[in-house]
C-alpha positions as CSV (number, residue, x, y, z in Angstrom):
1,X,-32.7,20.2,-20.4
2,X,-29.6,19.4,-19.0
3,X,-31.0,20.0,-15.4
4,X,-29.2,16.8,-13.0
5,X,-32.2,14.2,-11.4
6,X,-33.5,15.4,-8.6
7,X,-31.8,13.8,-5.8
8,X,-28.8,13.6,-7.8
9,X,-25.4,14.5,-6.2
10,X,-22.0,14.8,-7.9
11,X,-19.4,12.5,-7.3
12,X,-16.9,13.0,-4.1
13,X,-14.3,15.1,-4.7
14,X,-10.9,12.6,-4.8
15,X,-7.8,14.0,-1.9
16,X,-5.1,15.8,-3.4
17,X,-2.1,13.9,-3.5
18,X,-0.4,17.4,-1.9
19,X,-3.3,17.4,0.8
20,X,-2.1,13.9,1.4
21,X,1.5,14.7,2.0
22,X,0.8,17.5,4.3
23,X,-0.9,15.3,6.5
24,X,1.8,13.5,6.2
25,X,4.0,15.7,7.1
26,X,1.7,16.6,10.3
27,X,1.4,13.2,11.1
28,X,5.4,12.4,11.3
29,X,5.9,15.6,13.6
30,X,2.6,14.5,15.5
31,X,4.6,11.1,16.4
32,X,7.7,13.5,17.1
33,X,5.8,15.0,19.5
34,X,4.7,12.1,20.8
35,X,7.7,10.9,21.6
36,X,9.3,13.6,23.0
37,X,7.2,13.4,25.4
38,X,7.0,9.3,25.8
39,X,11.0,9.1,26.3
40,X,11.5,10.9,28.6
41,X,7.6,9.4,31.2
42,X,10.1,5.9,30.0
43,X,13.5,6.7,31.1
44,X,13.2,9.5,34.0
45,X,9.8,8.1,35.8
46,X,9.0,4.7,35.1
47,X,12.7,3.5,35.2
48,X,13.0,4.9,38.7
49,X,9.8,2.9,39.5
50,X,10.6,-1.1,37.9
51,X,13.7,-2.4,36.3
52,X,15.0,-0.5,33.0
53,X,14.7,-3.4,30.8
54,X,10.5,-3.2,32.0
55,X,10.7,0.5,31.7
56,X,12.4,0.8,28.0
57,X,10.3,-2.8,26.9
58,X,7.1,-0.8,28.1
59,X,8.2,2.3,26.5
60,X,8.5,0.5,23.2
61,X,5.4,-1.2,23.0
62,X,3.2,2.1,23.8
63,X,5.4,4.0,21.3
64,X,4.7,1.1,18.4
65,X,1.2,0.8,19.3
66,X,0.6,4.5,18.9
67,X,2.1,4.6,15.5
68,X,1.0,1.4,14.1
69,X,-2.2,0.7,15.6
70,X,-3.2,4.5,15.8
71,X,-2.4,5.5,12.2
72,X,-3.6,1.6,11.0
73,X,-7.0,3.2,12.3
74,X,-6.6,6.3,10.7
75,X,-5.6,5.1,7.7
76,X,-8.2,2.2,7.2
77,X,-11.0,3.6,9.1
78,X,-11.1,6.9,8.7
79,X,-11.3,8.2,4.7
80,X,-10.8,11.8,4.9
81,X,-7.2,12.5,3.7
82,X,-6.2,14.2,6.9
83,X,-7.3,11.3,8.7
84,X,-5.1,8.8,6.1
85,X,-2.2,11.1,5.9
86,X,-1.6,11.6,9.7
87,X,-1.7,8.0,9.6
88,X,0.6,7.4,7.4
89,X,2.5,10.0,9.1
90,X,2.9,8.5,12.9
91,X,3.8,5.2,11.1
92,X,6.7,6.9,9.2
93,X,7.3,9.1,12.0
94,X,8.4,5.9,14.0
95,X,9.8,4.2,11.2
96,X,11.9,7.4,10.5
97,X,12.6,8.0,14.3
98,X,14.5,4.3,14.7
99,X,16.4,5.0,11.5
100,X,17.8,8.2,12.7
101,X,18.5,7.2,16.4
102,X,19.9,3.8,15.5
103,X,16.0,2.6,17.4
104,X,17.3,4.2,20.5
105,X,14.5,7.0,20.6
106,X,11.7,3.9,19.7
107,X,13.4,1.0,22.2
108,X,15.0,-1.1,19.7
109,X,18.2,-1.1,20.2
110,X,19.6,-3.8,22.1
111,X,22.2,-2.5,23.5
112,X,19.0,-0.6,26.0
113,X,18.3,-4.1,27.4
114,X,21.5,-5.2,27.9
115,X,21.0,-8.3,25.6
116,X,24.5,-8.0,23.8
117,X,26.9,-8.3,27.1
């Protein structure tokens, strides 16, 4: 009697909220990674190769694009909570990274372009 209609299947199982915050946690030292190797490609090989403003402005886009557009897909397209949690993660990775370098490790600080002389 209480057998489920054929065809039937249970409901999704919802993310953790701690599964979430792992990811998370991958996902910030994911862009971490990321940037360690992004800084120095920016200030060692293409500064040698066009002007350091170029160099550090090119730097900065590729490193926001990673994080923002790269976890904005992860987050919105994806809907596994891996896939939303390292998304989250590289976009508070980067927002973490310029509060702790004073944007110098994510190209925002002016002072890299010379804009405040």
């Amino acid at each position: 009697m209480n057998q489920p209609y054929p065809g039937w299947q249970p409901p999704p199982r919802k993310p953790s909220g701690g599964e979430i915050l792992g990811a998370a946690i991958a996902g910030m030292a994911l862009y971490a990674g990321i940037n360690t190797v992004v800084g120095p490609l920016v200030l060692f090989g293409l500064a040698n190769a066009v002007s350091p403003r170029i160099a550090f402005a090119t730097g900065a886009v590729m490193l926001g694009l990673i994080a923002f557009v790269g976890g904005g897909a992860l987050l919105f397209v994806k809907k596994s909570a891996w896939a939303r949690g390292i998304g989250m993660g590289l976009m508070i990775g980067w927002a973490l990274t310029s509060i702790l370098t004073v944007g110098i490790c994510t190209g925002l600080n002016p002072m890299l372009y010379h804009l405040t002389r």
